[in-house]
C-alpha positions in Angstrom: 8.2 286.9 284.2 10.3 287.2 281.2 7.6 287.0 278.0 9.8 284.2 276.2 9.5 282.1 279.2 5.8 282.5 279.2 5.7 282.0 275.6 7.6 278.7 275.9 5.8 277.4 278.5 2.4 277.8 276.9 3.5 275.9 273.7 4.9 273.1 276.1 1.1 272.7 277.3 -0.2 273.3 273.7 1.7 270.1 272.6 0.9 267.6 275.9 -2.7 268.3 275.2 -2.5 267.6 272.0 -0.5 264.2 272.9 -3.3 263.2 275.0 -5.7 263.5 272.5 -4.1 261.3 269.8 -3.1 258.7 272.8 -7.1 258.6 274.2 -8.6 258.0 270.4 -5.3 255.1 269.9 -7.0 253.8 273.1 -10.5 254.1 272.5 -10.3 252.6 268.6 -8.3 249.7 269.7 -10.8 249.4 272.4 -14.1 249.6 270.2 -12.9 247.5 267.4 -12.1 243.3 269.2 -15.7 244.2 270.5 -17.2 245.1 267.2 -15.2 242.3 265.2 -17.1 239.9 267.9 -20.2 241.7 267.3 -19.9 240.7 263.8 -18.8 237.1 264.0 -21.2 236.4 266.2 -24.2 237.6 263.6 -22.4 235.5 260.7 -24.9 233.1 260.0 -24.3 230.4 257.1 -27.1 229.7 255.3 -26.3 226.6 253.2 -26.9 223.4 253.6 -24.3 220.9 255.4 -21.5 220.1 253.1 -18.7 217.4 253.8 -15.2 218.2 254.7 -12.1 217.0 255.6 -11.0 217.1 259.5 -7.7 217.1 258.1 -4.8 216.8 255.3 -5.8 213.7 253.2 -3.2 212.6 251.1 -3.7 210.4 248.0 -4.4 206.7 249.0 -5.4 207.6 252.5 -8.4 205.1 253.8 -11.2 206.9 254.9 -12.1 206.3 258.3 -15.1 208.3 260.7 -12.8 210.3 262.2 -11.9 211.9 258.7 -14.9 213.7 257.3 -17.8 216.2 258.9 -20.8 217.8 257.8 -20.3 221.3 257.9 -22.5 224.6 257.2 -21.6 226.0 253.7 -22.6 229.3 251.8 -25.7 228.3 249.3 -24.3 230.1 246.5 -21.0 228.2 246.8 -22.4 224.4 247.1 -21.6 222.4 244.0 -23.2 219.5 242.6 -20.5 217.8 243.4 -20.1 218.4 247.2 -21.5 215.3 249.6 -24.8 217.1 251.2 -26.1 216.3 254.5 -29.3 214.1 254.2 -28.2 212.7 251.0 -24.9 210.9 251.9 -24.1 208.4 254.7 -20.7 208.6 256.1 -21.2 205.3 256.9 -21.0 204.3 253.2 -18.1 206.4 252.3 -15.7 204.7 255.0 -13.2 202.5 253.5 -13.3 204.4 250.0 -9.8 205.8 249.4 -8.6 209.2 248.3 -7.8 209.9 244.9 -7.0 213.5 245.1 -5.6 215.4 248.0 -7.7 216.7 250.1 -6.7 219.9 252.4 -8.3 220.2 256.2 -11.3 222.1 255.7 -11.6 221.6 252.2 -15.4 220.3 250.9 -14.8 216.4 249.8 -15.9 215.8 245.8 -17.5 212.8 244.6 -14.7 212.9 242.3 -11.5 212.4 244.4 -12.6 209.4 246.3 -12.6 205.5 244.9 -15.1 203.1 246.3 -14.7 199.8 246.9 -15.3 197.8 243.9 -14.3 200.5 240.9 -11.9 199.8 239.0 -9.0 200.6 240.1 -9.6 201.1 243.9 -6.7 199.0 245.1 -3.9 201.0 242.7 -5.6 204.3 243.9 -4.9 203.0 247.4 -1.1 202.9 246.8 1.7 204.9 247.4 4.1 205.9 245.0 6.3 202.8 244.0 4.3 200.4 246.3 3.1 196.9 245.7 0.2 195.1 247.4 0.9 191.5 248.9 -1.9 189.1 250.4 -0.7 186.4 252.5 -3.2 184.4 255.0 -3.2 184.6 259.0 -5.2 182.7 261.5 -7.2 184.1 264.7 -4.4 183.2 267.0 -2.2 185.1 264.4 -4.1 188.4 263.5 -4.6 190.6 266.9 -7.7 188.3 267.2 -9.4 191.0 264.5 -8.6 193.4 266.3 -6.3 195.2 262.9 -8.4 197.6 260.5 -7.4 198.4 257.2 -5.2 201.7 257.6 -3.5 200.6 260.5 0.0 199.8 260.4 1.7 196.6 261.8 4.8 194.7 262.2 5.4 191.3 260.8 6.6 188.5 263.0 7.8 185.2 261.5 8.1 182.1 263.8 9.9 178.7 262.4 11.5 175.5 263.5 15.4 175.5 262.6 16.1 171.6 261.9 18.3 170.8 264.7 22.3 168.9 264.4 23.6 166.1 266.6 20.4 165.5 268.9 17.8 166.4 265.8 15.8 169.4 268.3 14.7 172.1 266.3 15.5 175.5 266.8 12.1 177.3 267.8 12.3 181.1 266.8 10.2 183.8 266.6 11.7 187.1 265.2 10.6 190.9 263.7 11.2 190.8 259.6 8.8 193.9 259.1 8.1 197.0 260.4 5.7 200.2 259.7 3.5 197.8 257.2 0.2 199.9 255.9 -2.7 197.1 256.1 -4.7 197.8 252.8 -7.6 195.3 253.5 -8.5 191.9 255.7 -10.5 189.4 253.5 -11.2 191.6 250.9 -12.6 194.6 253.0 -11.3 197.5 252.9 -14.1 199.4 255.6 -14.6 199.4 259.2 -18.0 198.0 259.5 -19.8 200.1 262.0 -22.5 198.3 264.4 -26.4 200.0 265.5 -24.1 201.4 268.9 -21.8 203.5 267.0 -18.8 200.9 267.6 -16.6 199.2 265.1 -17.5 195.4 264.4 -14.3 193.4 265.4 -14.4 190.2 263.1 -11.5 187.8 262.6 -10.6 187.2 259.0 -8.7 185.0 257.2 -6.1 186.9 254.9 -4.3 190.1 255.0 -3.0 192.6 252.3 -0.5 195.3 252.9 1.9 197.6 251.4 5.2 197.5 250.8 8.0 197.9 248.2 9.2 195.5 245.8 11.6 194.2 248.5 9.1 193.8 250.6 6.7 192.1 248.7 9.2 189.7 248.0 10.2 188.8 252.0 6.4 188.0 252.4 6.2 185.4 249.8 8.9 183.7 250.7 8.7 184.4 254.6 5.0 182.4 253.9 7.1 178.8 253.0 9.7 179.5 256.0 6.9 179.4 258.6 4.1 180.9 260.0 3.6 185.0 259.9 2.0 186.7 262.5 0.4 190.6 263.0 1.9 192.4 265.7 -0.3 196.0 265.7 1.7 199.2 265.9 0.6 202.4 268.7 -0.7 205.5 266.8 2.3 207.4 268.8 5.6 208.2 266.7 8.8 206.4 268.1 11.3 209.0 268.2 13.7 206.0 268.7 13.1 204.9 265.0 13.5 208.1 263.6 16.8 208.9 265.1 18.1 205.3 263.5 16.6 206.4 260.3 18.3 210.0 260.5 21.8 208.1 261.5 21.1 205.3 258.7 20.7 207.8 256.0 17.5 206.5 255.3 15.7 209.6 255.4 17.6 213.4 254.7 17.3 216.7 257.5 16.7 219.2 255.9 19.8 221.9 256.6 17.9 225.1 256.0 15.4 224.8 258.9 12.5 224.6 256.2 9.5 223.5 258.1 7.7 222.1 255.3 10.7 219.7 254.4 11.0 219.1 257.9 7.3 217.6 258.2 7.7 216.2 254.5 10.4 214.0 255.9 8.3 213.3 258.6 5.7 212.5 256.8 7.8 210.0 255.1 9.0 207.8 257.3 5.8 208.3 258.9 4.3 206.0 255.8 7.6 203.6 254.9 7.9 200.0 256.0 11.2 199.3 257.5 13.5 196.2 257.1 16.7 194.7 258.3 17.6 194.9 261.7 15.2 192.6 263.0 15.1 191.7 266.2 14.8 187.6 267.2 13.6 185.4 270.4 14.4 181.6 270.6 12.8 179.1 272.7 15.5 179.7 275.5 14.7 183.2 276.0 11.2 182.0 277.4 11.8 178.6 278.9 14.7 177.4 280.3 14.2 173.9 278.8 14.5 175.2 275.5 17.6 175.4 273.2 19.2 178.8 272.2 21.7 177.2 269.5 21.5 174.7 266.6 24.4 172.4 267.4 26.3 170.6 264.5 27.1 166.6 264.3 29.9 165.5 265.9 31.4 164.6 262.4 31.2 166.4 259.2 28.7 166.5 256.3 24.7 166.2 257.6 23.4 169.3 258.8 27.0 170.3 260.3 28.7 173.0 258.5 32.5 172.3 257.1 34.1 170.2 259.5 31.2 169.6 261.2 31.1 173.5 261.7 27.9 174.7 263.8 24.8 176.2 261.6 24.1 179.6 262.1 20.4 179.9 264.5 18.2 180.9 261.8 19.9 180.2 258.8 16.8 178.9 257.2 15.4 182.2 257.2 14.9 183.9 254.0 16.5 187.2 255.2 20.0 187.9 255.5 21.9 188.5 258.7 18.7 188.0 260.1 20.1 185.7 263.0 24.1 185.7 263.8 26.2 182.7 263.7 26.1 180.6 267.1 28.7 178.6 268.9 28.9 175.7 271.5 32.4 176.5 272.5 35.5 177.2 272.0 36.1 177.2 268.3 39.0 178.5 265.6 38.6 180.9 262.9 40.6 179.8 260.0 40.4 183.0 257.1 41.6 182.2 253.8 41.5 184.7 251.6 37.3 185.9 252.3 36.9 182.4 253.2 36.3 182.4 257.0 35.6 178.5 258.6 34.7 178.3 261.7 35.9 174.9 263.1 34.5 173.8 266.8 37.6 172.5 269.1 35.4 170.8 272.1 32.4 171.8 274.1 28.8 170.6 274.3 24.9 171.6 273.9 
């Protein structure tokens, strides 16, 4: 055989042995190192004390509830003075105090960033940016029965008695004037009073104070001398329906660079705004049959008629604008003069 040949073939096995060395020691390293990285997680052992933490993001004003804060193992050198310790605090005491510094998920909780009941300045702590608090009072029949917590979120339903036109029946109607409404605290308490099984005490109270903007605080004091105000409580789960009507309303902004962290900052939100407008409305004929679903007007003018003994709009004693549309009791003639627009009735009955 030719000696070139030879020589080439013998440098062809010099460098596929060589190969196969380099690939068995890749193997073998990437083999031996998961198992010694569990090795040595599994012989970490923390030998603080318990130290309290946060289960997860707590922004400013958030209400402390059980499901919040955990006791967990913490290096000794690393515990301050200022750390909750196992043994010394009761989680029991520190639900219903409200966050005064943000608090990341895993982060030890200071006796500095909460407020306890009772400080001064625990309800302003407890508020959002540009928020108000309004108290307004509810009944058993009116407030889930006790069933609504401070930090849960509710919609508010006011029900009131239209005064009626030729026969004098009221209007009876019930409709949805808030939404997304933060409960801050139910007479006066602002924790979740925990009983010897574990369980939350359910206890019917008397008033009710939420959050809301400057708007919103208005509608409540005002909704409170139209009629009677009622707590309709609000599932933990998001409604995707709301925040597609939000996106389309311009109410809150997509982000258009695919950040995620603007994407859950938006999120977050809407997540914590009370909505208004658009309510939704159910008279006394949408549940019985015997019940009216219009206000009529007098047969002649002046009274409780409109102009011309016009019809009055179902809910027009309500406090919130286009909260109810205009009714009708038959054919009828728009007469437009100017931005004037009279609606004038030419027959039909109730």
């Amino acid at each position: 055989m030719d000696s070139r040949k030879i020589m080439l073939l013998a440098g062809a096995l010099i460098v596929a042995a060589i190969t196969a060395f380099f690939a068995r020691t890749l193997m073998t390293g990437s083999a031996t190192a998961p198992a010694s990285a569990s090795i040595n997680s599994q012989t970490v052992v923390v030998d603080g004390p318990g130290v309290l933490v946060a289960t997860r993001a707590l922004p400013v004003g958030t209400i402390l509830d059980a499901t919040a804060l955990k006791f967990q193992p913490w290096p000794k050198e690393l515990v301050d003075n200022a750390y909750f310790i196992q043994g010394k605090a009761d989680l029991k005491q520190l639900q219903g105090t409200v966050v005064r510094n943000a608090i990341t998920a895993g982060q030890p909780v200071t006796q500095g960033a909460l407020v306890k009941p009772g400080d001064r300045g625990f309800l302003a702590a407890a508020l959002g940016p540009g928020m108000r608090a309004v108290t307004f009072p509810v009944s058993a029949q009116t407030s889930v029965a006790g069933f609504v917590f401070p930090g849960d979120r509710i919609d508010l339903v006011l029900t009131q008695q239209v005064a009626g036109g030729g026969d004098g029946q009221p209007l009876k109607v019930s409709e949805t004037i808030l939404r997304n409404v933060r409960v801050l605290a139910t007479d006066q308490r602002t924790d979740n009073t925990v009983g010897e099984d574990g369980k939350t005490v359910v206890r019917t109270f008397g008033t009710v104070t939420v959050e809301g903007t400057p708007r919103v605080a208005e509608q409540i004091a005002v909704a409170q001398t139209v009629g009677a105000l009622s707590l309709s409580l609000r599932s933990i789960a998001d409604n995707p329906a709301e925040l597609e009507e939000a996106i389309a309303s311009g109410e809150v902004k997509v982000p258009t660079n695919g950040d995620a962290k603007a994407e859950k900052a938006m999120l977050v939100k809407l997540a914590g705004q009370p909505t208004t407008g658009g309510s939704t409305f159910a008279t006394g004929a949408d549940v019985s049959r015997f019940q009216r679903s219009t206000v009529p007007s007098k047969p002649s003018g002046g009274g409780m008629g409109g102009p011309s003994g016009a019809p009055i709009a179902a809910g027009s004693g309500a406090s919130f604008p286009g909260s109810a549309p205009a009714v009708t009791l038959g054919p009828v003639v728009r007469v437009a003069r100017g931005n004037t627009v009279t609606v004038v009735p030419v027959g039909g009955k109730n």
